[in-house]
SERO-4910 file (N, C-alpha, C, O; in steps of 0.05 Angstrom, whole numbers):
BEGIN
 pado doro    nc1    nc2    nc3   cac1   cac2   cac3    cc1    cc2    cc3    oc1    oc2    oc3
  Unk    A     76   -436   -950     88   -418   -930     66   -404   -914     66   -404   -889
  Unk    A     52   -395   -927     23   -376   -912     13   -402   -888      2   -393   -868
  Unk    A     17   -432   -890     -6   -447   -872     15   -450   -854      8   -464   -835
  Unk    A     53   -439   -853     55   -438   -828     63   -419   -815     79   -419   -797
  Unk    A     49   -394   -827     48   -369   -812     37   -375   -780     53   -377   -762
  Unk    A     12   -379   -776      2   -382   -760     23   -399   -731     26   -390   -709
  Unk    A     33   -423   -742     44   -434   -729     75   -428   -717     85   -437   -697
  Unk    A     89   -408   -738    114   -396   -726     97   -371   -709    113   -355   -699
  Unk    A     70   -366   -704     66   -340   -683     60   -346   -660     60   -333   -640
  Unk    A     53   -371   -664     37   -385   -635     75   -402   -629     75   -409   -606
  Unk    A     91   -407   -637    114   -410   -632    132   -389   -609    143   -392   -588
  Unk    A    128   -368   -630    138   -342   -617    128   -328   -592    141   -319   -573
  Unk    A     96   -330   -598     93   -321   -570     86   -343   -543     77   -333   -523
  Unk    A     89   -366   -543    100   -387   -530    129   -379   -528    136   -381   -505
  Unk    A    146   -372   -541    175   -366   -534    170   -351   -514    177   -360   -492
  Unk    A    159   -327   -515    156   -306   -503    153   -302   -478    165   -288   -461
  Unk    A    125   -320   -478    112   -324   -451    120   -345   -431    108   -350   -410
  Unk    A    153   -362   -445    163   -375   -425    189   -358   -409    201   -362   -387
  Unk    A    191   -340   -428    218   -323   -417    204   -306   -395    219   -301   -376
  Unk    A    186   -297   -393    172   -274   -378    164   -293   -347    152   -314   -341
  Unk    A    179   -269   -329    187   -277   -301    161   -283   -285    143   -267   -282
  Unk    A    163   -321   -270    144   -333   -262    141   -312   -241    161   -299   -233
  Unk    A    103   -306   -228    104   -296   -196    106   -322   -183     94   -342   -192
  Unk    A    125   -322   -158    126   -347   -141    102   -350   -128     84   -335   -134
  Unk    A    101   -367   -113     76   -382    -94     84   -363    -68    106   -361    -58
  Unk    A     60   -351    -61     61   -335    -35     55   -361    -12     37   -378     -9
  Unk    A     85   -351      2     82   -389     21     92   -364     55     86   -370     78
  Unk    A    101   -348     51    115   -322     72    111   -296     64    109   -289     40
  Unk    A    108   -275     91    109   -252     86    138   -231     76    135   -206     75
  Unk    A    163   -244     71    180   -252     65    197   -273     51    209   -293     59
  Unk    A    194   -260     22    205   -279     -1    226   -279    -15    221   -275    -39
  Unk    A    258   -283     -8    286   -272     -5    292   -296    -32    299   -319    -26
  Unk    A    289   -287    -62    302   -303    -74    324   -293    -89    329   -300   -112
  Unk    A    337   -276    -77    359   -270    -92    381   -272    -59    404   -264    -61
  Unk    A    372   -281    -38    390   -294    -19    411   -264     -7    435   -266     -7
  Unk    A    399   -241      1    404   -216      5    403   -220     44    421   -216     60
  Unk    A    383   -227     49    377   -222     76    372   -232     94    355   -225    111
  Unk    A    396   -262     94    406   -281    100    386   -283    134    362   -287    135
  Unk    A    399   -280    150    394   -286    176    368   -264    188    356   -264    209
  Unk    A    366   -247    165    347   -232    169    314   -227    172    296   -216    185
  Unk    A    322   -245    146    291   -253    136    278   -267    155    255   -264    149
  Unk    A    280   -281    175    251   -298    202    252   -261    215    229   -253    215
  Unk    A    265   -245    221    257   -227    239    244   -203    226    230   -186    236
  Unk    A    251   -204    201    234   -190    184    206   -195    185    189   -178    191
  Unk    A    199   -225    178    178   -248    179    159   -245    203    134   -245    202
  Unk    A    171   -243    219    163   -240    253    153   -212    259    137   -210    278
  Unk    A    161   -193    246    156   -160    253    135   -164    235    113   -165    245
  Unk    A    135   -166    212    109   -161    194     85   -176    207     63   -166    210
  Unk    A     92   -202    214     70   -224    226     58   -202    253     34   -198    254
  Unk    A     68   -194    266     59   -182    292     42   -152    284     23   -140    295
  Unk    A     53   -146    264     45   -121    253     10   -123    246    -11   -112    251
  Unk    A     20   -141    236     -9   -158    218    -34   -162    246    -55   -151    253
  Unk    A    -26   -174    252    -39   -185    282    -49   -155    302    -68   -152    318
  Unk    A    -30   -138    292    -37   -118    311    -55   -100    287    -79    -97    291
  Unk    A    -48    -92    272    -67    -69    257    -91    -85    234   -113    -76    228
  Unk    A    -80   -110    225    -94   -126    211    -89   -110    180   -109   -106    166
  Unk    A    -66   -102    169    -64    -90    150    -41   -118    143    -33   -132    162
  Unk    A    -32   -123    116    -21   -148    111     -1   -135     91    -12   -120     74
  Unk    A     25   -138     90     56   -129     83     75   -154     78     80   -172     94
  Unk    A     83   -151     57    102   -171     46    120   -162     25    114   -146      7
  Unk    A    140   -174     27    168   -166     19    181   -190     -7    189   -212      1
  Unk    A    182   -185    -26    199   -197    -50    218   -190    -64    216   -173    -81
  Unk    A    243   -204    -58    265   -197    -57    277   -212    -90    284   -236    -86
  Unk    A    280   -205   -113    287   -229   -132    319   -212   -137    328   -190   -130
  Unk    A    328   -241   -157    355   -229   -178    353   -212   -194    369   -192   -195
  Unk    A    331   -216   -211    325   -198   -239    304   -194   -237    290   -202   -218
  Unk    A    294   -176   -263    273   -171   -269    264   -193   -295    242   -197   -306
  Unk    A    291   -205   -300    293   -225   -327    279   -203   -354    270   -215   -373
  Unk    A    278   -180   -355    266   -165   -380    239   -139   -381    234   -119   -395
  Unk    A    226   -154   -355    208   -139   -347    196   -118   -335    193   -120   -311
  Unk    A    188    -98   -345    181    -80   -327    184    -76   -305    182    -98   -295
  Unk    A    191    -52   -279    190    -64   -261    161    -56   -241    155    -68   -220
  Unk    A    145    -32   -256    109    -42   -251     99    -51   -263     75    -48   -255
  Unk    A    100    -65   -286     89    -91   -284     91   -107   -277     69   -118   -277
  Unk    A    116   -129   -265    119   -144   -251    109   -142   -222     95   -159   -211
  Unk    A    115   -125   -213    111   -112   -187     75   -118   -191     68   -136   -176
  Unk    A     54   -107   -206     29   -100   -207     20   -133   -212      0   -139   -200
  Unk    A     32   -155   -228     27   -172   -237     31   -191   -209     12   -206   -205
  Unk    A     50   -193   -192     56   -200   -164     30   -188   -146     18   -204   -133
  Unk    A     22   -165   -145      5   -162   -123    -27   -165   -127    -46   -164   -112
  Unk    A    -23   -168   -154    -52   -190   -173    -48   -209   -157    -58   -210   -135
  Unk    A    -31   -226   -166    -34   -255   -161    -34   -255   -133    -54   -267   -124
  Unk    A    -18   -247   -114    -23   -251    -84    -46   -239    -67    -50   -247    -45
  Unk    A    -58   -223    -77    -82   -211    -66    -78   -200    -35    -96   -205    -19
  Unk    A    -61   -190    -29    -55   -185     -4    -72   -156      6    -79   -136     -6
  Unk    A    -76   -167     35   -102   -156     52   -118   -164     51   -120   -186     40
  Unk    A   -143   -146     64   -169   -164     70   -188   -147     43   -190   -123     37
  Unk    A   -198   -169     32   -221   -155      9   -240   -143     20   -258   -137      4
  Unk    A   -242   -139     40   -259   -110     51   -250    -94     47   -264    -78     36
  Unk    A   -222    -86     52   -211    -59     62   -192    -60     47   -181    -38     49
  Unk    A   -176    -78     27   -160    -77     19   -136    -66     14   -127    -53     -5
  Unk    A   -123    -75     47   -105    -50     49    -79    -72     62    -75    -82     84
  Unk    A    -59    -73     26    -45    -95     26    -21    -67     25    -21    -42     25
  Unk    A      4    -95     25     22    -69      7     48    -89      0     56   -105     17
  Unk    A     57    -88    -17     79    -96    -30     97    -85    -29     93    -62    -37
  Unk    A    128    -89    -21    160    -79    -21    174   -100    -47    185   -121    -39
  Unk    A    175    -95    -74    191   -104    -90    217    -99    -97    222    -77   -107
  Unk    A    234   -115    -94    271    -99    -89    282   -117   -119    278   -141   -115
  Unk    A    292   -114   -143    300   -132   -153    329   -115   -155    328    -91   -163
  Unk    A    354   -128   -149    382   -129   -146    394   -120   -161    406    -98   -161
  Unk    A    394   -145   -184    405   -135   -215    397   -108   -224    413    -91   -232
  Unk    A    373   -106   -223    361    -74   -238    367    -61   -225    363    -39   -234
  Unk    A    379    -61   -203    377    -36   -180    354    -19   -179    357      5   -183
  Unk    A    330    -31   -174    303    -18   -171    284    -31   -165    273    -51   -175
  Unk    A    281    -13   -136    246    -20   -119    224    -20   -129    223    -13   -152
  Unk    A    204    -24   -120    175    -10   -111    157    -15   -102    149    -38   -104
  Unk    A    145      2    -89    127      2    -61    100     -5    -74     99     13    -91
  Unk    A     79    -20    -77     56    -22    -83     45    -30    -65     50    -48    -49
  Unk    A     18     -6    -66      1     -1    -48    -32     -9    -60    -43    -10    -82
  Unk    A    -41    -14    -26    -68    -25    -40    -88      1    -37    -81     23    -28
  Unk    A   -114     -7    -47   -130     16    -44   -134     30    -22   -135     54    -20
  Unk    A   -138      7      0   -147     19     25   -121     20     37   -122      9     59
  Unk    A    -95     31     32    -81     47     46    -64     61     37    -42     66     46
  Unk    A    -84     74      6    -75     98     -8    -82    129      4    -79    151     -7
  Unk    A    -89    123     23    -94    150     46    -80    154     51    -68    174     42
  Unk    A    -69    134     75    -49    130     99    -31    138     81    -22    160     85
  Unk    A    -22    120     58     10    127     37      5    128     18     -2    107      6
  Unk    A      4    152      5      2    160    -21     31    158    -35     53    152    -24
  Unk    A     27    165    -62     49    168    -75     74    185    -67     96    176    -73
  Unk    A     72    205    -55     94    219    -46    101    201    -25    117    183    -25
  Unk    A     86    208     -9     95    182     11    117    158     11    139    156     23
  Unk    A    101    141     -8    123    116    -20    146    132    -28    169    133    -18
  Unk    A    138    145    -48    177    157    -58    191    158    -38    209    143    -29
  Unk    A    177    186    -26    192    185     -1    209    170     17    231    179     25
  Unk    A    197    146     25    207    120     39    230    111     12    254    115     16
  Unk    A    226    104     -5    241     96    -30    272    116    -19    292    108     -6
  Unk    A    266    144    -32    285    158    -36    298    167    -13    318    181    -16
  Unk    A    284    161     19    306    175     39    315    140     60    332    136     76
  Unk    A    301    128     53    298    104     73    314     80     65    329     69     81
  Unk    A    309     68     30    306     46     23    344     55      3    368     51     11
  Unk    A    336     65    -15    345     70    -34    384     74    -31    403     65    -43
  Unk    A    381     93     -5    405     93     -8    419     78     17    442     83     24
  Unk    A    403     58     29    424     39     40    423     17     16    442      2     20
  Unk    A    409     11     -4    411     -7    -24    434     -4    -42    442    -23    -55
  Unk    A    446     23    -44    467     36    -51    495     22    -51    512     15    -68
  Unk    A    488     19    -10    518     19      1    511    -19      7    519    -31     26
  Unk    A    493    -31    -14    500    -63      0    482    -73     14    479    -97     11
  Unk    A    463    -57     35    454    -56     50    422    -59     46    404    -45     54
  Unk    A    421    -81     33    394    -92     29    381    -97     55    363    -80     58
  Unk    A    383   -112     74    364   -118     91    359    -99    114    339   -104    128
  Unk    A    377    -72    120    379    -50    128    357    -31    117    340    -17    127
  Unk    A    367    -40     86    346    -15     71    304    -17     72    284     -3     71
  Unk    A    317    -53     73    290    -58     75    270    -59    103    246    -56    105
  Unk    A    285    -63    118    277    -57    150    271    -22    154    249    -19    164
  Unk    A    281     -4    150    288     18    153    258     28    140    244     46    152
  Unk    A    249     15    115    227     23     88    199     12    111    182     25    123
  Unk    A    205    -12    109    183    -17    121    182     -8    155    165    -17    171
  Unk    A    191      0    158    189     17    192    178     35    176    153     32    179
  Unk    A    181     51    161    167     77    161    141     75    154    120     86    163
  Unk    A    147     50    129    108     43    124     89     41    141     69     56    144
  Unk    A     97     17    157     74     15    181     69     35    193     45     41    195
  Unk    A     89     53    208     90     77    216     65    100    200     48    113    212
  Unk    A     70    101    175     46    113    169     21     99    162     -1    110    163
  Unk    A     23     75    155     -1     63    153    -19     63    175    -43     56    174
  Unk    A     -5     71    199    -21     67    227    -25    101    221    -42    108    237
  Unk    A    -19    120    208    -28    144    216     -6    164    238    -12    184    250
  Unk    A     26    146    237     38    164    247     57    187    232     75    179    217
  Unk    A     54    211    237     76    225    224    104    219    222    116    213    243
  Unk    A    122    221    190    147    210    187    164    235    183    182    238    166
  Unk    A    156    250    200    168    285    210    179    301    178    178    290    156
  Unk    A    186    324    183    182    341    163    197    334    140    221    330    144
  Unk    A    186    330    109    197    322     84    216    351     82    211    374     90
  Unk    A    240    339     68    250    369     56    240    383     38    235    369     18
  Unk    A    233    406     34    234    419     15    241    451     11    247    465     30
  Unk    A    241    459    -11    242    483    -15    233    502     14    223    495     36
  Unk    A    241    526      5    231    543     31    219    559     22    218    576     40
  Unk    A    201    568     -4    184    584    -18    161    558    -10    164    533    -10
  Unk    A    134    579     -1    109    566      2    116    547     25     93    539     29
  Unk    A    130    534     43    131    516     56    112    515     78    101    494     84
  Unk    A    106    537     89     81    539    110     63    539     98     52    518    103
  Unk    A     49    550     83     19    544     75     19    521     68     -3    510     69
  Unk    A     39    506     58     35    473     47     31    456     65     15    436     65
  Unk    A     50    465     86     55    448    112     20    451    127      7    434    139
  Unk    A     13    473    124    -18    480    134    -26    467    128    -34    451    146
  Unk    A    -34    458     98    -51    444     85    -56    413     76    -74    401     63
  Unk    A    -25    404     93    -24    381     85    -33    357    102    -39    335     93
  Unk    A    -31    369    139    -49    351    155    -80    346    148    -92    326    151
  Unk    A    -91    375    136   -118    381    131   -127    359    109   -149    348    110
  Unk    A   -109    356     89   -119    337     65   -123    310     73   -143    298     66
  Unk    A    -97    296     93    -91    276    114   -124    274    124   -142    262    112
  Unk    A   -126    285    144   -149    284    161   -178    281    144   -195    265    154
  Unk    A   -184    293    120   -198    296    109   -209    263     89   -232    255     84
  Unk    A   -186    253     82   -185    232     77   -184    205     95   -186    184     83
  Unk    A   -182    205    115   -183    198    135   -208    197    146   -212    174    137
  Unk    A   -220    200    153   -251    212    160   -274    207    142   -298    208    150
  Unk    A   -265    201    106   -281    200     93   -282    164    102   -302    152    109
  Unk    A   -254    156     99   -251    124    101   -263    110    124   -270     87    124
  Unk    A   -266    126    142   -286    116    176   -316    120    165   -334    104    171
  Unk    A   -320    139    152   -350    149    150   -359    133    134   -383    128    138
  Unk    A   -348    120    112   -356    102     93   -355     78     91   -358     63     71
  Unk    A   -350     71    127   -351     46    131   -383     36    146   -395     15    146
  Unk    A   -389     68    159   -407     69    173   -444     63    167   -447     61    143
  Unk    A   -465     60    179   -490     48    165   -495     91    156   -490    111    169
  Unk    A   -504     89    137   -518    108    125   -528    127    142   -524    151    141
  Unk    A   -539    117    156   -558    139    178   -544    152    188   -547    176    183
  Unk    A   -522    143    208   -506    168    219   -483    175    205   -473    194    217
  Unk    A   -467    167    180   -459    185    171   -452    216    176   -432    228    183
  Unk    A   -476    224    168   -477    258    159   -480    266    185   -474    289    178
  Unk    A   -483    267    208   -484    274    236   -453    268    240   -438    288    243
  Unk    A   -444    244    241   -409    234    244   -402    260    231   -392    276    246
  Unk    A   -406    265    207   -388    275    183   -383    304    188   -361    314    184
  Unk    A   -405    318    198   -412    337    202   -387    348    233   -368    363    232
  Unk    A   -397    333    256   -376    326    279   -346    336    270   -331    354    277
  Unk    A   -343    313    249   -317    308    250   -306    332    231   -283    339    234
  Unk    A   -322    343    212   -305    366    192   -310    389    210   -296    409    206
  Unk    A   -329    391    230   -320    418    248   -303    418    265   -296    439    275
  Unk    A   -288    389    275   -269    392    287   -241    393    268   -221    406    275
  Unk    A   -242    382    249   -216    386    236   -214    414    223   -189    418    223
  Unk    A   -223    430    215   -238    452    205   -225    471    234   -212    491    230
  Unk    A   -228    465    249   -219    480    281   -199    478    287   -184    496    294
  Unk    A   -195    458    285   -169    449    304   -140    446    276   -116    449    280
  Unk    A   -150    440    254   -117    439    237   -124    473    226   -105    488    225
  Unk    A   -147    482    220   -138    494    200   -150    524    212   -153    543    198
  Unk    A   -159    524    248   -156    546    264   -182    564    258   -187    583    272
  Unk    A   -196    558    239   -218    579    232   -247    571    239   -254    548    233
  Unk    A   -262    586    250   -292    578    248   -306    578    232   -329    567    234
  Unk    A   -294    593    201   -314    591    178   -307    565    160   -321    556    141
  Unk    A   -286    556    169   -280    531    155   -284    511    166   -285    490    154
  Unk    A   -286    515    195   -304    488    213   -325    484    203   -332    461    199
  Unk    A   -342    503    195   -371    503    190   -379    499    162   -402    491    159
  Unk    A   -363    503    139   -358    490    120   -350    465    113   -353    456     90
  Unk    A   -344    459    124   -316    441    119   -346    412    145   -346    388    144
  Unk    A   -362    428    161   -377    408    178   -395    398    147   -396    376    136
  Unk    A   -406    419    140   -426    416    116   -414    397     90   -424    375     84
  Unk    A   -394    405     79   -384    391     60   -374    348     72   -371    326     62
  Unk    A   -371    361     99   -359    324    102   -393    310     93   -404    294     78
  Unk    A   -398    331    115   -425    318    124   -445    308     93   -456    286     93
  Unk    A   -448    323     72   -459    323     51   -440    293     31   -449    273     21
  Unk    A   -410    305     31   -397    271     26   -405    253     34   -417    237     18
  Unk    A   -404    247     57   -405    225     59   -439    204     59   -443    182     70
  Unk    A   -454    222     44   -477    206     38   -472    208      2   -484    191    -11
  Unk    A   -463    219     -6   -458    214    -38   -437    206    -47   -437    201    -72
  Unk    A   -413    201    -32   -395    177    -47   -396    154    -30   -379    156    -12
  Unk    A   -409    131    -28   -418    112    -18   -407     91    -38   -410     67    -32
  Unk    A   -395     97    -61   -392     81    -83   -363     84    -97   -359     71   -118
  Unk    A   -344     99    -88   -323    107    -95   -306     83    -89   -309     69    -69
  Unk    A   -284     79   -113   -274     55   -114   -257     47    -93   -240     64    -90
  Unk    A   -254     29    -77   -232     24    -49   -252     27    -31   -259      7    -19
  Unk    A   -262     46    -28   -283     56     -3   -302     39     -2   -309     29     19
  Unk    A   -315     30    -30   -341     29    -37   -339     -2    -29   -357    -13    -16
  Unk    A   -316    -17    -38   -316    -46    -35   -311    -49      0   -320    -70      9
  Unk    A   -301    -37     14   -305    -46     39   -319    -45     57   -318    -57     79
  Unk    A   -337    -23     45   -363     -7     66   -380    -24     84   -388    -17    107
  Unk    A   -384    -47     72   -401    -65     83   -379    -85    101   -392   -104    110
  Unk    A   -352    -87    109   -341    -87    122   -338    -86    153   -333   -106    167
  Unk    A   -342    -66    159   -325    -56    190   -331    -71    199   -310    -80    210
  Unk    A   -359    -91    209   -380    -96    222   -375   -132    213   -380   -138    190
  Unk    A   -366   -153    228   -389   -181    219   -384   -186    191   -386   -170    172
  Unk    A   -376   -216    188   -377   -227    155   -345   -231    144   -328   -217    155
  Unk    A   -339   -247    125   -322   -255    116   -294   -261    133   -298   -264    157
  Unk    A   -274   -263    126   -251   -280    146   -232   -256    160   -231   -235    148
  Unk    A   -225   -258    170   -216   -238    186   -185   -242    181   -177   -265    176
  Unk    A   -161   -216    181   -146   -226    178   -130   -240    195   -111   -254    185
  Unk    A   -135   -238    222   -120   -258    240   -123   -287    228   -104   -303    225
  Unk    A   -151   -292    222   -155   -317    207   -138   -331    194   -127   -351    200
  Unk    A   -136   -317    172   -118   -316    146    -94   -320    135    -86   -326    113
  Unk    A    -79   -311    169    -55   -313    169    -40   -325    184    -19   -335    177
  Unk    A    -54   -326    214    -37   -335    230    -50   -368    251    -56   -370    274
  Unk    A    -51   -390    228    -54   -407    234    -33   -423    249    -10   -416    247
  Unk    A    -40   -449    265    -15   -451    284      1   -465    274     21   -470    288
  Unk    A      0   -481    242     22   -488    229     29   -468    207     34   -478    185
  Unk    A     29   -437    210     48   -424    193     42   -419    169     58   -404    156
  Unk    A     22   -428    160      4   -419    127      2   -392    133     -3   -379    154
  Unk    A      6   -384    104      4   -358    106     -9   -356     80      2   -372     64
  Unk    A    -31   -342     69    -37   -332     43    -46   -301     42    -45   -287     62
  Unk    A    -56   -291     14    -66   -260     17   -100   -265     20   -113   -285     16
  Unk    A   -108   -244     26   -133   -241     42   -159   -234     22   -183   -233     28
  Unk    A   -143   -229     -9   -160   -214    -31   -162   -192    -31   -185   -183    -36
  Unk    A   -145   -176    -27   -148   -153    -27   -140   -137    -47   -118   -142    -57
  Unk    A   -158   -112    -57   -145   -102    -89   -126    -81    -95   -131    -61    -82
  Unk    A   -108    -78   -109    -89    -54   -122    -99    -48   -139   -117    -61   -150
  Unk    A    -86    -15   -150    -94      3   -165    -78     15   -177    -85     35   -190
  Unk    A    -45      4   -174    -31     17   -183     -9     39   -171     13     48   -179
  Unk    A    -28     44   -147    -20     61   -128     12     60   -117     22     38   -112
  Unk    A     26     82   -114     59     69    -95     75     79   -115     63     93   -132
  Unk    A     98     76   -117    123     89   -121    146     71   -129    147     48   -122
  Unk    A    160     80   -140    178     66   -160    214     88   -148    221    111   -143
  Unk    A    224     61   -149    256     82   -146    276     68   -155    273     44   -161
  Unk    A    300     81   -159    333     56   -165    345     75   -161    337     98   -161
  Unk    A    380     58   -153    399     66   -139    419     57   -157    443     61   -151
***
C-alpha cells in the first residue's frame, strides 16, 4: 500500500491540474468565449486597435462562461502572466476579465498604468460603469462603457467627481489632483537621462506646488522634494524597468501589433496585481 501512495498523489494532482481553467491563446484584443458580444466584438476590436496605435498603451478584453472553480484573481493574474500585454518598457498593459456564470469582473492593471488607474479607480469603473449594465444583460454595453472610461484615464483625463460623503470632501478633492500630478511627473522624470532630472523635477514640483495646491511654500518644497526624488528612486519597481525606455531600442508597440495580416500578440509587459475586482 505505502509504494502506491506516491502514485494515487501524482494521480490526483494530475486530476487537478486538468480541471483548472486553460488561459487561451492571445490571437485578438478581444476574446468573446462565452458568445456575449456578438456583433460587437470587431468594433470593440477596432477601438482598442486605434487606441493602441494612438497612445501605444495595449488593452484587451476576455470574456469566458466560467471561472470552472477558480479564483477570480487568480485566473485573471494567471491570464495577464501568460499574455504579457504592453510594452516591457513601460509596461502599461491592462486586462478587462468578465466571467458570466460568476457574475464577476476584473480590471488588471499593469505597472506602468498604476498611476493613471489605481485601485479606486478600477472599482470605480467596475462599480458605476461595468457592473451594473452587467446586471441588466448588458454585457457589451457594460464593457464598452468600462473601457471608455479606462482609456479616458489612462490618457490622464478626468472621469468627473466620484461620489462621496460630504464630511472632508474638499480637502480630499484638494489633495487628490496633487497626488495625480505628483505621480505623474515622477513617471516622466524617470524615464529621463540622470542629468536633468533634478532641474526637470525641481520645474515641475514648483509648478504643481503653485498651481494645484495655490501656495508658495509648497512650490518650493514640493520643487526640492521632486527634485531630490527623482535622482534616488531610479530603481523603483515599474519605473525602474522602463527608464531606459523613452528613447531608441526594443520593438515598439505599433510593431507588435499592428501588422498588415492582423497578428496580434502582448508586448511583455509586467503586472503586479494591481486593479479591482467587482460582481453583480
Amino acid at each position: 500500500m505505502t509504494r502506491l501512495a506516491p502514485a494515487v498523489l501524482l494521480l490526483a494532482l494530475g486530476a487537478g491540474a486538468a480541471h483548472a481553467r486553460e488561459v487561451p491563446l492571445l490571437r485578438a484584443r478581444v476574446t468573446d468565449e462565452a458568445g456575449v458580444l456578438g456583433g460587437r466584438a470587431p468594433v470593440l476590436e477596432q477601438t482598442l486597435a486605434d487606441y493602441e496605435r494612438t497612445t501605444g498603451h495595449q488593452l484587451a478584453v476576455l470574456v469566458v462562461p466560467s471561472l470552472e472553480g477558480e479564483s477570480l484573481e487568480g485566473y485573471s493574474m494567471k491570464v495577464a502572466e501568460r499574455w504579457r500585454l504592453g510594452d516591457r518598457r513601460r509596461d502599461d498593459g491592462l486586462l478587462v476579465l468578465v466571467a458570466i456564470e460568476d457574475r464577476a469582473a476584473r480590471i488588471e492593471v499593469g505597472y506602468g498604468l498604476e498611476g493613471a488607474i489605481p485601485d479606486v479607480i478600477a472599482g470605480r469603473v467596475l462599480r458605476e460603469d461595468m457592473t451594473p449594465r452587467f446586471a441588466a444583460g448588458d454585457y457589451a454595453g457594460g464593457i464598452e462603457a468600462g473601457l471608455d472610461a479606462l482609456m479616458r484615464a489612462a490618457k490622464g483625463e478626468a472621469l468627473g467627481p466620484a461620489p462621496t460623503s460630504s464630511r472632508g470632501v474638499g480637502e480630499r478633492g484638494r489633495w487628490q489632483p496633487f497626488a495625480v500630478f505628483v505621480v505623474v511627473a515622477l513617471s516622466v522624470l524617470l524615464r529621463l537621462p540622470r542629468i536633468i532630472r533634478a532641474p526637470i523635477g525641481a520645474v515641475l514640483g514648483g509648478v504643481i506646488g503653485w498651481l494645484v495646491l495655490e501656495s508658495m511654500l509648497m512650490a518650493v518644497v514640493l520643487a526640492l522634494a521632486l527634485g531630490i526624488l527623482a535622482l534616488i528612486l531610479p530603481t523603483v519597481r515599474g519605473f525602474g524597468r522602463s527608464r531606459h525606455g523613452w528613447i531608441g531600442g526594443g520593438t515598439s508597440s505599433w510593431g507588435r501589433s499592428s501588422g498588415g495580416f492582423g497578428g496580434f500578440s502582448g508586448g511583455g509587459g509586467g503586472f503586479g496585481g494591481g486593479g479591482a475586482s467587482g460582481r453583480w
